[in-house]
Biopython code that builds the backbone (N, CA, C, O; Angstrom):
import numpy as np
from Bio.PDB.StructureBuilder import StructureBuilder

atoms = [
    (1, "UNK", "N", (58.294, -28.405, 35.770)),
    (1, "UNK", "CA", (57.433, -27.309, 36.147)),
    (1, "UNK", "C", (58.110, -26.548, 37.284)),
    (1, "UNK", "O", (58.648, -27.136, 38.222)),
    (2, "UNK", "N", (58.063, -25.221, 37.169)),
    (2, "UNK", "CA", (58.586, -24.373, 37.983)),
    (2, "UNK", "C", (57.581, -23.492, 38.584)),
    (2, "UNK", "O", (56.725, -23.101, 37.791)),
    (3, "UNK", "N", (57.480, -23.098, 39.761)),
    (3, "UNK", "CA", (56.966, -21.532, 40.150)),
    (3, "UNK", "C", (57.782, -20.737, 40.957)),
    (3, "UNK", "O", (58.480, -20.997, 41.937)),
    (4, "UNK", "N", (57.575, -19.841, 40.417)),
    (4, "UNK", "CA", (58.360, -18.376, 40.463)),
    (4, "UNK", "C", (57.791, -17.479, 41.256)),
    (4, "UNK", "O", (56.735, -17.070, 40.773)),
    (5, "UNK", "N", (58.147, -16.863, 42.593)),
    (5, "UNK", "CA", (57.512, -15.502, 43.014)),
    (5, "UNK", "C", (58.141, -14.599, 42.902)),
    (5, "UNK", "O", (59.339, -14.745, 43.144)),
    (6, "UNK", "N", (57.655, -13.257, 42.492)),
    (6, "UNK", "CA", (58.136, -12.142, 42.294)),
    (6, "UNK", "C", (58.792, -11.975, 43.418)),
    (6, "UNK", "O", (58.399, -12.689, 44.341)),
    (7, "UNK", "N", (59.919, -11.055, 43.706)),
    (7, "UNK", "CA", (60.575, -10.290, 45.182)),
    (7, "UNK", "C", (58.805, -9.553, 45.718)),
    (7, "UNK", "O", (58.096, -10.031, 46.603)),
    (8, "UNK", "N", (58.495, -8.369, 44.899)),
    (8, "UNK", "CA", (57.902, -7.961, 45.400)),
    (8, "UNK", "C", (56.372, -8.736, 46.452)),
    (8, "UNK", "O", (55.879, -8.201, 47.445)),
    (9, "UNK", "N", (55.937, -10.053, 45.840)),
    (9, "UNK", "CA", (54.596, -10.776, 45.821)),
    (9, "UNK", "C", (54.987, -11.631, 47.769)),
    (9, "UNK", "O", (54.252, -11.922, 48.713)),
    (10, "UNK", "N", (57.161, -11.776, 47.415)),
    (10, "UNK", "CA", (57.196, -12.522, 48.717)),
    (10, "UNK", "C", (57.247, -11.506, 49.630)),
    (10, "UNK", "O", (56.949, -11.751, 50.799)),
    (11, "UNK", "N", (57.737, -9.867, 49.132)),
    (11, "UNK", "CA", (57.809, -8.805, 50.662)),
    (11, "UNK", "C", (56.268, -8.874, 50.934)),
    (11, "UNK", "O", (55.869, -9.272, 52.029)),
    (12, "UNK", "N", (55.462, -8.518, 50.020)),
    (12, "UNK", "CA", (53.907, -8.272, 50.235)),
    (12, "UNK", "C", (53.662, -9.788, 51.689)),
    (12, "UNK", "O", (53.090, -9.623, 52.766)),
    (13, "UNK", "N", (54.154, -10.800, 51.306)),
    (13, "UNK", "CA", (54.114, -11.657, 52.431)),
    (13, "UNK", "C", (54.567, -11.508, 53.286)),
    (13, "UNK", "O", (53.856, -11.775, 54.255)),
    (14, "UNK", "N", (55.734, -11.095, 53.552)),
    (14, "UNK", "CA", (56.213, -10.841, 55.062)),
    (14, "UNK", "C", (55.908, -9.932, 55.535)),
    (14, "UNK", "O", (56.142, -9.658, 56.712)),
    (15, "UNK", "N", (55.067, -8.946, 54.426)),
    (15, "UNK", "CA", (54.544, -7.655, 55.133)),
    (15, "UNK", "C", (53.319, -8.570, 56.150)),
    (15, "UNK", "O", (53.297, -8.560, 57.380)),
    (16, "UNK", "N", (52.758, -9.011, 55.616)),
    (16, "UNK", "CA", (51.521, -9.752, 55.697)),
    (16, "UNK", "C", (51.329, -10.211, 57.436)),
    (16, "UNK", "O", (50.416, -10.025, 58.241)),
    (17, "UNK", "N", (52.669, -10.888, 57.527)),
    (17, "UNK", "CA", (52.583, -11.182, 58.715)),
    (17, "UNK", "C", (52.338, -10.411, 60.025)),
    (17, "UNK", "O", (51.695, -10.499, 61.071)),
    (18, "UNK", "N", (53.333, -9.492, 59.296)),
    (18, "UNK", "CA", (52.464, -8.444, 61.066)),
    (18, "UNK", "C", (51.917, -7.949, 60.626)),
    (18, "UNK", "O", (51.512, -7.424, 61.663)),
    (19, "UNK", "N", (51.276, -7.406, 59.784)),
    (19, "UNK", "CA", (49.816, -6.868, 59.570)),
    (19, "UNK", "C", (48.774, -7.394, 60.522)),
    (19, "UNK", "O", (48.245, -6.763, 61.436)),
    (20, "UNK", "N", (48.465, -9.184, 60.022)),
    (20, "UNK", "CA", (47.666, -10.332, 60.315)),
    (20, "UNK", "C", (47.870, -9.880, 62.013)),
    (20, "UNK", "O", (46.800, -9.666, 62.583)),
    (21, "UNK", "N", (48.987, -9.735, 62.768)),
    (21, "UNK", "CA", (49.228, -9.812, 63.921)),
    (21, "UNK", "C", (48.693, -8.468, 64.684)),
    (21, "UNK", "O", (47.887, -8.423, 65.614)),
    (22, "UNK", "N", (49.407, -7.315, 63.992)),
    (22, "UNK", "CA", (49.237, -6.088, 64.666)),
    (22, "UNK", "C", (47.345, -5.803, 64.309)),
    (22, "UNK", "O", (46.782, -4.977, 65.027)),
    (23, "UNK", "N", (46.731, -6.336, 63.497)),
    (23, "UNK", "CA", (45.292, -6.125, 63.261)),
    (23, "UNK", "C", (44.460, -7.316, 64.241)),
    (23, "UNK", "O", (43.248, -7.459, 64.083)),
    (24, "UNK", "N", (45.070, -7.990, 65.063)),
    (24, "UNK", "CA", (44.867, -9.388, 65.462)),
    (24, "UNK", "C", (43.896, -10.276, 65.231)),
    (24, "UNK", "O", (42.970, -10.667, 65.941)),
    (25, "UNK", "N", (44.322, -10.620, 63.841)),
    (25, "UNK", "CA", (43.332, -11.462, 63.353)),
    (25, "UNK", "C", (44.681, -12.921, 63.752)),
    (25, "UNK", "O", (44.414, -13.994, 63.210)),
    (26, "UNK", "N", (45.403, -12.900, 64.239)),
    (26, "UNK", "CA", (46.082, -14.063, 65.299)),
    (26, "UNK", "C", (46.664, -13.833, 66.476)),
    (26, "UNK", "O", (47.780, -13.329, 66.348)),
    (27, "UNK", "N", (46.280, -14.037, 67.707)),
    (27, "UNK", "CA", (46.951, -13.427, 68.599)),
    (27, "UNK", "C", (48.609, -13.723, 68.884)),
    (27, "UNK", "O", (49.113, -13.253, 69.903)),
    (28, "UNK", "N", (49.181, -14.281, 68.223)),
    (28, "UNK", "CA", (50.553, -15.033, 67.876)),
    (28, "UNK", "C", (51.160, -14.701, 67.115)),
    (28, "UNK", "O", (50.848, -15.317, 66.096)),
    (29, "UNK", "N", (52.328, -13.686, 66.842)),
    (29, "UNK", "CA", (53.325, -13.947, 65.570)),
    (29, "UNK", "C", (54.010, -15.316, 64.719)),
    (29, "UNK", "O", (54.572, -15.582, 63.657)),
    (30, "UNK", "N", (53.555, -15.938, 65.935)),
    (30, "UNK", "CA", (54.128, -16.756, 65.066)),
    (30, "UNK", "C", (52.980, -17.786, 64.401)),
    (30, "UNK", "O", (53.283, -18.664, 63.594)),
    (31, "UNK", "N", (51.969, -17.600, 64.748)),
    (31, "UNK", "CA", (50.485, -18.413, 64.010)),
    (31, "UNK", "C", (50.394, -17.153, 62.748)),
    (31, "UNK", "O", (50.188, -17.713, 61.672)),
    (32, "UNK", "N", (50.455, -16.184, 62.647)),
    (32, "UNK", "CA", (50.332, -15.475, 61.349)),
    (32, "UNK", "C", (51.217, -15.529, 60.813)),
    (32, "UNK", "O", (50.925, -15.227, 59.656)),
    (33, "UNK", "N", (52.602, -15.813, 60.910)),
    (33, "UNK", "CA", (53.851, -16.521, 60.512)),
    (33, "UNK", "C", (53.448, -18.181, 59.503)),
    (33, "UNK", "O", (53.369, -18.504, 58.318)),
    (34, "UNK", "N", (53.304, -18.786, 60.736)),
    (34, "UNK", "CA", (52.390, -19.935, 59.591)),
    (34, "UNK", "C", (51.413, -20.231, 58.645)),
    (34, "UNK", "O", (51.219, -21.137, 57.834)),
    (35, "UNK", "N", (50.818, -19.141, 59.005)),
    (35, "UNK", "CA", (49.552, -19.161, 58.378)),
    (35, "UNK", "C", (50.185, -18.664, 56.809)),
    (35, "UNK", "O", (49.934, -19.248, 55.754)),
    (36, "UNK", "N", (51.132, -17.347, 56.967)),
    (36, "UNK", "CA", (51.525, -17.174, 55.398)),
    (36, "UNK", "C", (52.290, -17.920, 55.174)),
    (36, "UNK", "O", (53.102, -17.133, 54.687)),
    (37, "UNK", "N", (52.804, -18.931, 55.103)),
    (37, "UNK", "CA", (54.108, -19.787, 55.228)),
    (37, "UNK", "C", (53.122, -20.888, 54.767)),
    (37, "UNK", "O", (53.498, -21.425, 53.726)),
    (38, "UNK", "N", (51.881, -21.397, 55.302)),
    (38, "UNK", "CA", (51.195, -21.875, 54.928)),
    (38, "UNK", "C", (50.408, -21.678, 53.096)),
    (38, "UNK", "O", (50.402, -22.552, 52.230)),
    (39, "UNK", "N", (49.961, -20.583, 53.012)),
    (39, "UNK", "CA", (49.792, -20.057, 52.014)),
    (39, "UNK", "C", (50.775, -20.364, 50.876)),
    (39, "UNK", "O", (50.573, -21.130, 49.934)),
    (40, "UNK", "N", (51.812, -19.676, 51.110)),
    (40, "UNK", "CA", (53.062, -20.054, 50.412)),
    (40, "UNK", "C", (53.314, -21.020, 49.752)),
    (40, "UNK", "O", (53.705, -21.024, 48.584)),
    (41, "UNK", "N", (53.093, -22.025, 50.517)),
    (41, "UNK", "CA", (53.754, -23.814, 50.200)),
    (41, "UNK", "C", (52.386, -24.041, 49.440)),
    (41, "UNK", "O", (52.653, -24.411, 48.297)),
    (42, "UNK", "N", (51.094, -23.963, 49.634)),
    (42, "UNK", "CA", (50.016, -24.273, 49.029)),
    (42, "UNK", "C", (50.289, -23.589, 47.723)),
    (42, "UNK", "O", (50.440, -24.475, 46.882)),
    (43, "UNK", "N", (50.404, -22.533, 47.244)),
    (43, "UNK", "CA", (50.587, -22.074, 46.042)),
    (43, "UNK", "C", (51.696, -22.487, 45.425)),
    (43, "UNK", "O", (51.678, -22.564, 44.197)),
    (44, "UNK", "N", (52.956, -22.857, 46.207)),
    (44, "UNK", "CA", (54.009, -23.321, 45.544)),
    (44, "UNK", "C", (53.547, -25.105, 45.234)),
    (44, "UNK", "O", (54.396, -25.557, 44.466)),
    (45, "UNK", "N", (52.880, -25.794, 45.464)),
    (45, "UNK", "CA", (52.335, -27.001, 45.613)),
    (45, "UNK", "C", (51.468, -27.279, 44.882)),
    (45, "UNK", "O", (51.710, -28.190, 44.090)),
    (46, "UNK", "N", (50.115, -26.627, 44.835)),
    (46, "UNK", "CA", (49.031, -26.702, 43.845)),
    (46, "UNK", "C", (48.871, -25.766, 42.725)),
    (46, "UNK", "O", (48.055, -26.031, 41.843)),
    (47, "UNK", "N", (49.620, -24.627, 42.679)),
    (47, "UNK", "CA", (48.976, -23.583, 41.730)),
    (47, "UNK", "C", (48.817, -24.448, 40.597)),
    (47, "UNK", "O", (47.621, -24.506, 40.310)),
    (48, "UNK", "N", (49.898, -25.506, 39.438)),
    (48, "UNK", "CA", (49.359, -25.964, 38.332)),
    (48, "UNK", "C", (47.996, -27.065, 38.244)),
    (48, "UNK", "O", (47.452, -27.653, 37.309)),
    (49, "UNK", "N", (47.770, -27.009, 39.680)),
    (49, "UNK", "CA", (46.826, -28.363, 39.871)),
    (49, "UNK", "C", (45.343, -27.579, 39.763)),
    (49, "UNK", "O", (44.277, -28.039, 39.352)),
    (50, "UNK", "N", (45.599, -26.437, 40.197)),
    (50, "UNK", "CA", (44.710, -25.463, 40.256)),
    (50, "UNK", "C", (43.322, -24.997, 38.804)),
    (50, "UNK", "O", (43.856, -24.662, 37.747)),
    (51, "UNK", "N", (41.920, -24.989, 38.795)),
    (51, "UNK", "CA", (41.542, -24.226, 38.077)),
    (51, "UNK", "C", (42.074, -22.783, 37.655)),
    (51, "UNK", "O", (42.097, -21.865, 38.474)),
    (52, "UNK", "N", (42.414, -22.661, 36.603)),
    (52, "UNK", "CA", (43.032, -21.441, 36.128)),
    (52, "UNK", "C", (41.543, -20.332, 35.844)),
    (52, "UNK", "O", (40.402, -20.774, 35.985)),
    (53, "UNK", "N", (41.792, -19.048, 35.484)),
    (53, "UNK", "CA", (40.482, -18.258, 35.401)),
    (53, "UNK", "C", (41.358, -17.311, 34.470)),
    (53, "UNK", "O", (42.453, -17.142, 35.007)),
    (54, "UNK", "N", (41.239, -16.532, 33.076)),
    (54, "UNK", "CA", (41.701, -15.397, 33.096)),
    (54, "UNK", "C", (41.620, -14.032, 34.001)),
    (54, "UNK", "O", (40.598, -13.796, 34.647)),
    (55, "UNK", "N", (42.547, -13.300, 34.014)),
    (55, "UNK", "CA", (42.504, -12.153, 35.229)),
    (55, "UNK", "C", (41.994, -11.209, 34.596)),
    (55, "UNK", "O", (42.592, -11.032, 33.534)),
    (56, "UNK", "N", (40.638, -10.083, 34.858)),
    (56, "UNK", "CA", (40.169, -9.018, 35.151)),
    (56, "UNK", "C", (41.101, -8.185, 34.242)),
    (56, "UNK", "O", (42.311, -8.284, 34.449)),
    (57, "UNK", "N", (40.697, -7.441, 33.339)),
    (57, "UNK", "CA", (41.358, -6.339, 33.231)),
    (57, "UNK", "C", (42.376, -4.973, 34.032)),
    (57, "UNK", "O", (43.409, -4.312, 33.933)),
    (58, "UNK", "N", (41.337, -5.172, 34.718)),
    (58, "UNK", "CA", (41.687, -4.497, 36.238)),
    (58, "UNK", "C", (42.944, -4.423, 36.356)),
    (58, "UNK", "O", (43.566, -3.362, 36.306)),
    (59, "UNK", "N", (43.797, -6.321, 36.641)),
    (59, "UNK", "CA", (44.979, -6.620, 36.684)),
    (59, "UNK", "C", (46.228, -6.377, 36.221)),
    (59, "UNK", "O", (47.270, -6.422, 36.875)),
    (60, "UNK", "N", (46.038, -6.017, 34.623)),
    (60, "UNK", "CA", (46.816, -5.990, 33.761)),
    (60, "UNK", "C", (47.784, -4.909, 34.649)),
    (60, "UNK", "O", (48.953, -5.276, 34.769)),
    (61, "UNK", "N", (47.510, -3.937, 35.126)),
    (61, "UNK", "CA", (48.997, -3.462, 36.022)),
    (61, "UNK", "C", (50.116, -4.419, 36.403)),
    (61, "UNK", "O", (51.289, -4.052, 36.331)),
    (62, "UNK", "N", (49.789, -5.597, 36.792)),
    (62, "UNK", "CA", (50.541, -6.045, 37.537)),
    (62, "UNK", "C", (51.326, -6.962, 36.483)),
    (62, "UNK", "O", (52.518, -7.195, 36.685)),
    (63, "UNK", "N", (50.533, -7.595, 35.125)),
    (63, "UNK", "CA", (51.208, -7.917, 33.933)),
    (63, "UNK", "C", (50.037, -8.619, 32.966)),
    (63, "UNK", "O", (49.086, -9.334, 33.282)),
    (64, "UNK", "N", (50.255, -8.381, 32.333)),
    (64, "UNK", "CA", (49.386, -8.850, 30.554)),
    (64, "UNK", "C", (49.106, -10.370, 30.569)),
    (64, "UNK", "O", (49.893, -11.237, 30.948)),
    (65, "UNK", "N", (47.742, -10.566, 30.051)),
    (65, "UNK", "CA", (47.748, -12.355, 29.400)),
    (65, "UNK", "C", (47.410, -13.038, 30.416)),
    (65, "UNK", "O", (46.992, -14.168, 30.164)),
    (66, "UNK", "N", (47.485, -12.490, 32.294)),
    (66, "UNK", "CA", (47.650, -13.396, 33.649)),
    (66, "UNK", "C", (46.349, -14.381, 33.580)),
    (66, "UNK", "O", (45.454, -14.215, 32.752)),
    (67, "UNK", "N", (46.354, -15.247, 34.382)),
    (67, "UNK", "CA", (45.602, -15.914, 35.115)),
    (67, "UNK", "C", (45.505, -15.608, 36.217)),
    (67, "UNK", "O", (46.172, -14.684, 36.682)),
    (68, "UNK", "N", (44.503, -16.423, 37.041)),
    (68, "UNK", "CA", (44.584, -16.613, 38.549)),
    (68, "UNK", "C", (43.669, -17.695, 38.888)),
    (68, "UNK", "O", (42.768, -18.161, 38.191)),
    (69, "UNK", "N", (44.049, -18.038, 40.108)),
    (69, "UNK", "CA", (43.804, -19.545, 40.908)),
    (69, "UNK", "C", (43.338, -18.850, 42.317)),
    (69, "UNK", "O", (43.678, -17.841, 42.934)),
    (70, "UNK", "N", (42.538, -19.737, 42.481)),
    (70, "UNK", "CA", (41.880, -19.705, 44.469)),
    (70, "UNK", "C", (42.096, -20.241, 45.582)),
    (70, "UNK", "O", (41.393, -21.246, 45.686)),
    (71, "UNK", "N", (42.655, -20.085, 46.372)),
    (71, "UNK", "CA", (43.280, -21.059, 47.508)),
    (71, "UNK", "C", (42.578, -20.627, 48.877)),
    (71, "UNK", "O", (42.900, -19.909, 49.823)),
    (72, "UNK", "N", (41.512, -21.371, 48.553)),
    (72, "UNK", "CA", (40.405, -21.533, 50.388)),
    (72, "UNK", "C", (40.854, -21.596, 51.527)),
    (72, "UNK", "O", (40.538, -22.588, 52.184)),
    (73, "UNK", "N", (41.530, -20.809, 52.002)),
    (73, "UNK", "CA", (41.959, -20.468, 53.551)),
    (73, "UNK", "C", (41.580, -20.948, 55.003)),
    (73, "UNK", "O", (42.181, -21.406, 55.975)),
    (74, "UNK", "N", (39.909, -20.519, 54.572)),
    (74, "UNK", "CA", (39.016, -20.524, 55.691)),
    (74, "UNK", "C", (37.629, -19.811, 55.291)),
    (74, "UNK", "O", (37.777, -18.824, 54.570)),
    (75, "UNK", "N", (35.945, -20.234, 55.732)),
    (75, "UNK", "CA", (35.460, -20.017, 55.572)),
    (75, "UNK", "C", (34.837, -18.459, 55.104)),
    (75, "UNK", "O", (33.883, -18.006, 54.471)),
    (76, "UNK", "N", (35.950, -18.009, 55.799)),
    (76, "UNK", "CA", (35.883, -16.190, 55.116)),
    (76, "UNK", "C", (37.075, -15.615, 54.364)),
    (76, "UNK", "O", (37.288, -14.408, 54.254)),
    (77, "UNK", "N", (37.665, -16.368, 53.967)),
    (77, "UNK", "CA", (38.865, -16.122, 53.101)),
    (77, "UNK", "C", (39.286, -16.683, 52.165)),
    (77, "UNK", "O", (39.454, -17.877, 52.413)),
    (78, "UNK", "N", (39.610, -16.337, 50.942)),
    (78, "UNK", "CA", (39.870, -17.035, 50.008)),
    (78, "UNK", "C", (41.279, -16.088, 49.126)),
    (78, "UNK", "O", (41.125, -14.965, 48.645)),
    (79, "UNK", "N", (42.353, -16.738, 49.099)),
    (79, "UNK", "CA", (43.642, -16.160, 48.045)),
    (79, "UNK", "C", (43.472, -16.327, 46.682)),
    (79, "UNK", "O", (43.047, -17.175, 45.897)),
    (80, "UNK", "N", (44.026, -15.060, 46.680)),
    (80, "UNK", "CA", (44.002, -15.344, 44.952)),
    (80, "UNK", "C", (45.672, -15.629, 44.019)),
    (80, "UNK", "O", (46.217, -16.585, 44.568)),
    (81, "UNK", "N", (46.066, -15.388, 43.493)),
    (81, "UNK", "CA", (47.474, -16.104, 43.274)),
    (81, "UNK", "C", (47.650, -15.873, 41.513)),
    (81, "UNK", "O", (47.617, -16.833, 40.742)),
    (82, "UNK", "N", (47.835, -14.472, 41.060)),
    (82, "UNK", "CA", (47.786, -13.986, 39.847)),
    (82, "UNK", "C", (49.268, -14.530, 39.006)),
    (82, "UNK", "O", (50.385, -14.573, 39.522)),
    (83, "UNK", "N", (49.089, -14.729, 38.281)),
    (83, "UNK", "CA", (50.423, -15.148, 37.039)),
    (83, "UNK", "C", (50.163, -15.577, 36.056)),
    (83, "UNK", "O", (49.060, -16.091, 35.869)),
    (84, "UNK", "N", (51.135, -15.502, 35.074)),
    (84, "UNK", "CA", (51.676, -15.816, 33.717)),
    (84, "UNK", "C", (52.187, -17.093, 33.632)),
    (84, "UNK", "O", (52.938, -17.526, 34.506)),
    (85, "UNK", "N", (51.886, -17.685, 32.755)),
    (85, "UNK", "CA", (52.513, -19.212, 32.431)),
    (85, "UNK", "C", (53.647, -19.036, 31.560)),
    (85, "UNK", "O", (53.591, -17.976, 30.937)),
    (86, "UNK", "N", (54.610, -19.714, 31.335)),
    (86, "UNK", "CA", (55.585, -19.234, 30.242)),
    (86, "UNK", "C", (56.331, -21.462, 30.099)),
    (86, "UNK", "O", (56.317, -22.508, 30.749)),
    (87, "UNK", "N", (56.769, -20.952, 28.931)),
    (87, "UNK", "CA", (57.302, -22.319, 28.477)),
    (87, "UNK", "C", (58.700, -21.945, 27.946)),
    (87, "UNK", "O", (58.848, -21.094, 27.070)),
    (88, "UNK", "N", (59.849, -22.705, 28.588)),
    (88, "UNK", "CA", (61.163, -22.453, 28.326)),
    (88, "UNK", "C", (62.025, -23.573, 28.234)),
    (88, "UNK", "O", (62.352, -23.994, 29.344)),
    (89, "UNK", "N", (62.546, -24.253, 27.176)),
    (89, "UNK", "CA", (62.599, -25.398, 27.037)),
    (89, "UNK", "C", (61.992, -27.081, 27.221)),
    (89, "UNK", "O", (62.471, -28.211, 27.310)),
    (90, "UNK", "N", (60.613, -26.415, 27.212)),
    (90, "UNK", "CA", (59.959, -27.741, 27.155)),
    (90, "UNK", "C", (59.740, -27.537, 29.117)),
    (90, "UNK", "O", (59.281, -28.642, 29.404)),
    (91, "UNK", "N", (59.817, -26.909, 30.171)),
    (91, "UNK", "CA", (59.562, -26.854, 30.922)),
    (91, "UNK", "C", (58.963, -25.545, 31.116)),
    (91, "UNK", "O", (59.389, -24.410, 30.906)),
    (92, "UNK", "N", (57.241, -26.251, 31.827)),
    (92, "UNK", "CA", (56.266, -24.437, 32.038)),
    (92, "UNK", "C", (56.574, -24.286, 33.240)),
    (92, "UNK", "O", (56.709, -25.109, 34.145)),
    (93, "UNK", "N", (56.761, -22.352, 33.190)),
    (93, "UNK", "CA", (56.946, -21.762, 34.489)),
    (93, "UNK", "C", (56.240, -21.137, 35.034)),
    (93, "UNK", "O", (56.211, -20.102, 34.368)),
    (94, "UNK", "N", (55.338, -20.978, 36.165)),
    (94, "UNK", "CA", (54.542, -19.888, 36.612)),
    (94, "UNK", "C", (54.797, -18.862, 37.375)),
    (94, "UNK", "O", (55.074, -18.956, 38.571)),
    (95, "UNK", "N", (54.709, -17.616, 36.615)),
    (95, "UNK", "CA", (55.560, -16.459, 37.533)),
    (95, "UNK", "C", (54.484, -15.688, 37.683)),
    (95, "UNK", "O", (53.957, -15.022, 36.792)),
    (96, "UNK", "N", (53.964, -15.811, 39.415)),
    (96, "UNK", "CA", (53.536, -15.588, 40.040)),
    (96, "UNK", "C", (53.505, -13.617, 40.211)),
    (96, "UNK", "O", (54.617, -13.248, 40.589)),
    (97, "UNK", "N", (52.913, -12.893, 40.093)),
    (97, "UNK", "CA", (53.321, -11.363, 40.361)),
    (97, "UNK", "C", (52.673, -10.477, 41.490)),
    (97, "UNK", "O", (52.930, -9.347, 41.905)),
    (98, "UNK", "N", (51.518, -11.644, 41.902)),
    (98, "UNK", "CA", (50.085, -10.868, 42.607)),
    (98, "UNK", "C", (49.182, -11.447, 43.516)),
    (98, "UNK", "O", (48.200, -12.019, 43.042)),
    (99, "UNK", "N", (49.323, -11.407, 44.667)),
    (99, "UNK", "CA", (48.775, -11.934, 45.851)),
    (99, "UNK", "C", (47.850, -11.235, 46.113)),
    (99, "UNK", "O", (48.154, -10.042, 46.129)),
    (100, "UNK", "N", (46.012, -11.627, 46.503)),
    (100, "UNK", "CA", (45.523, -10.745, 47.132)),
    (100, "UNK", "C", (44.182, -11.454, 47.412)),
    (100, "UNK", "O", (43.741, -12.129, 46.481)),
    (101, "UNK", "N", (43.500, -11.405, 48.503)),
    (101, "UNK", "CA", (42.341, -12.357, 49.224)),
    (101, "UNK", "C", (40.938, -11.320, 49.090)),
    (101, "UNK", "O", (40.881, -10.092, 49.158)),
    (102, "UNK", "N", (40.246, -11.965, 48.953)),
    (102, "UNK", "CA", (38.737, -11.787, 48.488)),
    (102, "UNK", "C", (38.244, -10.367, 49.359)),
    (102, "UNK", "O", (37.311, -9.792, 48.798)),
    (103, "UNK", "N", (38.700, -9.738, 50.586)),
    (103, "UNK", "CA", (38.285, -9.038, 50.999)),
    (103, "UNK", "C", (38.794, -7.690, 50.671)),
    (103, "UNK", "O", (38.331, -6.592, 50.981)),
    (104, "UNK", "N", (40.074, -8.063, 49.828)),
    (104, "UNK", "CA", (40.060, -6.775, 49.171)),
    (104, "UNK", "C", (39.841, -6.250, 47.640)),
    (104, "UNK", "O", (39.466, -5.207, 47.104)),
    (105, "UNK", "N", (40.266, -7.500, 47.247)),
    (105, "UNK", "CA", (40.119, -7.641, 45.514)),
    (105, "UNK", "C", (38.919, -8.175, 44.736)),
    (105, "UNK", "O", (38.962, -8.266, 43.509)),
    (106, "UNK", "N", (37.652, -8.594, 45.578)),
    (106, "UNK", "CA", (36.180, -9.904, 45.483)),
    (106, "UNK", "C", (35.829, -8.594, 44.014)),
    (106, "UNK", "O", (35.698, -9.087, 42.894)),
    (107, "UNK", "N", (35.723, -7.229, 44.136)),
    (107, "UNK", "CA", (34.641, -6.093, 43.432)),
    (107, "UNK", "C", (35.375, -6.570, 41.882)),
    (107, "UNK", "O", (34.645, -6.624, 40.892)),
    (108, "UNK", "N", (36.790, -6.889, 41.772)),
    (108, "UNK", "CA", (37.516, -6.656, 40.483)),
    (108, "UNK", "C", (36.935, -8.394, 40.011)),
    (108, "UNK", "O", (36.680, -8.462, 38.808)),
    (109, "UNK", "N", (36.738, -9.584, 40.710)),
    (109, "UNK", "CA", (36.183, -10.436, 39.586)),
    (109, "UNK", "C", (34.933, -11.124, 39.247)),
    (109, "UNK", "O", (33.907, -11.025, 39.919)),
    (110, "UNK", "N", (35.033, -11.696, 38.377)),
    (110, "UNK", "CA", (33.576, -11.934, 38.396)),
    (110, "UNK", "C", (33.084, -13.293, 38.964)),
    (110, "UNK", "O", (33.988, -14.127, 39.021)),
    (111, "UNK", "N", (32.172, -13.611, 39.289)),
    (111, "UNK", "CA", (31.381, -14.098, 40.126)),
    (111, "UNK", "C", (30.348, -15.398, 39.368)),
    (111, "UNK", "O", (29.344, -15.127, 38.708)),
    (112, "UNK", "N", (30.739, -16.522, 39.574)),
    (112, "UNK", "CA", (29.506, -17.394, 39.129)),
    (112, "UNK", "C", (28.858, -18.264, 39.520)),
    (112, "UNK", "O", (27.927, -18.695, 38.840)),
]
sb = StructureBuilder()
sb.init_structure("model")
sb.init_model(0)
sb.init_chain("A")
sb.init_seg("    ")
for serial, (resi, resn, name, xyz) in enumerate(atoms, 1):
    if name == "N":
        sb.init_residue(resn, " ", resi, " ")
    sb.init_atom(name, np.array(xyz, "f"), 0.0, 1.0, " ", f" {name:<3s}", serial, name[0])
structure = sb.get_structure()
């Protein structure tokens, strides 16, 4: 088993970091540093362990057929972690294309 992040899904992360900082939702670069670094390793770690969900129509920009998985942050945050499964010699890969947490993306899924 493999997972795969897009270039673009890891800049969106390092964008992330000073965002998190310059908006100071950490007063530390380097605690919003961990915190996505944190993220990171959790999705690289659990995504196949993960409940899968099909993705929203919505999504299909980002690519056809996706899934997505939830990764609980903190009581007001929750990641989402969009991708494609693929099978290539008897080993599945998850290529990851789409990062994005409940406070901006919650309207696109559904709810149960």
């Amino acid at each position: 088993m493999n997972i795969v992040i897009l270039p673009d899904v890891l800049d969106y992360l390092d964008d992330l970091v000073i965002i998190l900082y310059k908006e100071n939702y950490f007063g530390f670069l380097e605690t919003a540093s961990n915190y996505v670094k944190d993220l990171l390793i959790d999705i690289k770690i659990n995504l196949p362990a993960k409940q899968h969900k099909p993705a929203p129509e919505y999504f299909n920009k980002y690519g056809e057929d996706m899934e997505y998985a939830s990764f609980i942050k903190n009581k007001h945050t929750t990641w989402y972690a969009f991708f494609t499964k693929y099978e290539d010699n008897g080993e599945i890969i998850y290529l990851v294309r789409y990062i994005a947490n409940n406070h901006t993306i919650a309207q696109y899924l559904e709810t149960t």
